[in-house]
C-alpha positions as CSV (number, residue, x, y, z in Angstrom):
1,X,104.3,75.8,113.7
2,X,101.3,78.0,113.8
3,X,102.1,82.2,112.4
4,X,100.5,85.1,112.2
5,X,100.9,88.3,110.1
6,X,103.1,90.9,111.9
7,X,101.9,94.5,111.0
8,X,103.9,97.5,110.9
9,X,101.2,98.3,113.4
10,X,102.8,95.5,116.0
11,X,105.5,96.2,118.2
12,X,108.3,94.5,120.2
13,X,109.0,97.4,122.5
14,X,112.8,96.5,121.7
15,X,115.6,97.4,118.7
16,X,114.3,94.4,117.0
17,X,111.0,97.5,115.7
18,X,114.2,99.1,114.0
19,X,115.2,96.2,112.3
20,X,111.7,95.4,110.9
21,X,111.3,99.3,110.5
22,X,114.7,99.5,108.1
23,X,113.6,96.1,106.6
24,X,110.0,97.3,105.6
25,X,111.7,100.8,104.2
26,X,114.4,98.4,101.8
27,X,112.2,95.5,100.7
28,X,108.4,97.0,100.1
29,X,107.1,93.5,99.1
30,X,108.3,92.4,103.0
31,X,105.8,89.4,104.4
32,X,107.0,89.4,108.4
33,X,104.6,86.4,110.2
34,X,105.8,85.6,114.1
35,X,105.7,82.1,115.2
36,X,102.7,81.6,118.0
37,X,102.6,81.8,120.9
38,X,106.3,83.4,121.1
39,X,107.4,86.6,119.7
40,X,111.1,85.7,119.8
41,X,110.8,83.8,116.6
42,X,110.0,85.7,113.0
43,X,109.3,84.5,109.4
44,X,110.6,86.9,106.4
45,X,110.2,86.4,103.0
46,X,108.8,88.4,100.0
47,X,105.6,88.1,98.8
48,X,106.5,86.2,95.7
49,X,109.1,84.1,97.2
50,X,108.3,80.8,98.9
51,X,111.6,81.3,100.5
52,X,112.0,82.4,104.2
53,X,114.5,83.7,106.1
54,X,114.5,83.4,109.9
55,X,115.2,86.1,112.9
56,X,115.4,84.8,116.6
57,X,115.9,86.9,119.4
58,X,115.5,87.8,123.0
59,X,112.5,88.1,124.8
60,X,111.2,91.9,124.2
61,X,113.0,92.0,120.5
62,X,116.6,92.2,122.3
63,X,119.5,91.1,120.7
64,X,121.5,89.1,119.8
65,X,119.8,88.6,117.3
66,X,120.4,85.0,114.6
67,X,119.2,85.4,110.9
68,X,118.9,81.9,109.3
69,X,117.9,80.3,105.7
70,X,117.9,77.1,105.1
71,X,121.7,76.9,104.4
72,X,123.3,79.6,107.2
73,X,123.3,81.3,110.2
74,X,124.3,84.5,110.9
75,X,124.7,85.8,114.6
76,X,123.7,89.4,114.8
77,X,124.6,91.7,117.7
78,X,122.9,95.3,116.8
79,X,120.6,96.1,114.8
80,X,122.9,96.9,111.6
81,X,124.0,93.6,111.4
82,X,120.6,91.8,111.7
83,X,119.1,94.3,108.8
84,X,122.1,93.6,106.7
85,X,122.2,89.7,107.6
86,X,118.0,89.7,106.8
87,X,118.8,91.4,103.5
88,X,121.5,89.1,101.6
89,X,119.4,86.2,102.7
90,X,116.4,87.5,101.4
91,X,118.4,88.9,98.0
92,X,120.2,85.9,97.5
C-alpha cells in the first residue's frame, strides 16, 4: 500500500480534522500518513514506534469512524471516541 505524509496543513473537510487536530495537540511526536489514492484510510504511529494504529472512515472524514492495531478494533461514532480509541492504541 503506497502513503504519504498527512500535514497539519491537509484537510478532510469533515470531523475526522478534529480528531487529527486533538490527536496532534496530545501526542507531539504524531506520524499521520493516508493510504493512496483514498483518504478514507490513515496510518498513526509515533515517530519512534514502528507500531501503527489504523483510522477508517467515510468519504469526506465522516464517521463512523474504526481505529484498529494489530490485535482490535474499535468502532467510533464521534469524534471523542475515535481520539480516545487512537490514543490507548497508540499508548499501549
Amino acid at each position: 500500500m503506497s502513503t504519504s505524509d498527512w500535514t497539519a496543513d491537509r484537510t478532510t473537510g469533515g470531523p475526522l480534522d478534529e480528531v487529527f487536530r486533538r490527536l496532534r495537540e496530545q501526542v507531539p511526536d504524531l506520524v499521520i500518513e493516508v493510504a493512496a489514492p483514498d483518504h478514507d484510510h490513515f496510518l498513526l504511529r509515533i515517530a519512534t514506534s514502528p507500531e501503527v494504529v489504523e483510522l477508517e472512515c467515510r468519504p469526506g472524514g465522516r464517521p463512523p469512524f474504526t481505529v484498529s492495531d494489530e490485535y482490535s478494533q474499535i468502532p467510533a461514532a464521534d469524534i471523542a471516541t475515535a481520539t480516545r480509541a487512537v490514543h490507548e492504541l497508540l499508548s499501549a
